[in-house]
N, C-alpha and C positions, 0 to 999 in steps of 0.2 A: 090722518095723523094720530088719532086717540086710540084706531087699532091696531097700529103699528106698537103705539105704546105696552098697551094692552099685551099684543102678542109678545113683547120682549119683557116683561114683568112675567109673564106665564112660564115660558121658557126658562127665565132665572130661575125661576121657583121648582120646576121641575129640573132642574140640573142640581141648586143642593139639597132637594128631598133625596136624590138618586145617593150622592156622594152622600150622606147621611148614613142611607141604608145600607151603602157599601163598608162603612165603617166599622160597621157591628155584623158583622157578613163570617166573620173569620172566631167563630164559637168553636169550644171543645167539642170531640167527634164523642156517638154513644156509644161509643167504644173504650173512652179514655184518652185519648189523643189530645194533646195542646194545638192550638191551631193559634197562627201569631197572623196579624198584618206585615208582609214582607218588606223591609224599608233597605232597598240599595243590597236586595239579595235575602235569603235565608241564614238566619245564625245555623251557629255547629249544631249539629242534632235532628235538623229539622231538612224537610223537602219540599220544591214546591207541588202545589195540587189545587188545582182549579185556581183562585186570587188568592190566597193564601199560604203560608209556611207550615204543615201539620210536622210533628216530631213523628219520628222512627218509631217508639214505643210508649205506652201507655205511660201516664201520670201517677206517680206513686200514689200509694192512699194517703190520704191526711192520718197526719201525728196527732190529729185531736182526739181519739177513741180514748178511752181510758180503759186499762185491762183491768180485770178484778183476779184475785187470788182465791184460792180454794180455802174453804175454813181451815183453822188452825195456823195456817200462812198469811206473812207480810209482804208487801211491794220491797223489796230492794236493789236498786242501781239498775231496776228494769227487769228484775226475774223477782218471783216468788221464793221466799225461805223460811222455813219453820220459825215459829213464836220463840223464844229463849224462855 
């Protein structure tokens, strides 16, 4: 009786270690690709590939960079323009 237990505690425990690691399975490709967990299909943009949704095309870069202007120039509205 106490191995039966036993074997069906072991089994639980390896079933949601498994669904765990499936969970985080679905990482951006090194390539740039989004990669989603598929719920009830793929959204717009995206295919499926292996358990996964990867999109069609690479992920924009981040808005975070800050561009710097050449001396004598200021940032404005997103381009560079002489001092006044």
């Amino acid at each position: 009786m106490i191995r039966i237990i036993a074997a069906l505690l072991a089994a639980t425990a390896l079933l949601t270690t498994h669904q765990a690691l499936a969970s985080d399975s679905c990482r951006p490709t090194r390539d740039g690709k989004d990669r989603v967990a598929p719920a009830n299909g793929c959204p717009s943009g995206y295919h499926m590939r292996g358990a996964c949704c990867e999109s069609f095309s690479a992920m924009s870069p981040s808005n975070t960079t800050v561009k710097t202007c050449p001396p004598g120039t200021v940032s404005s509205l997103g381009t560079c323009v002489a001092k006044k």
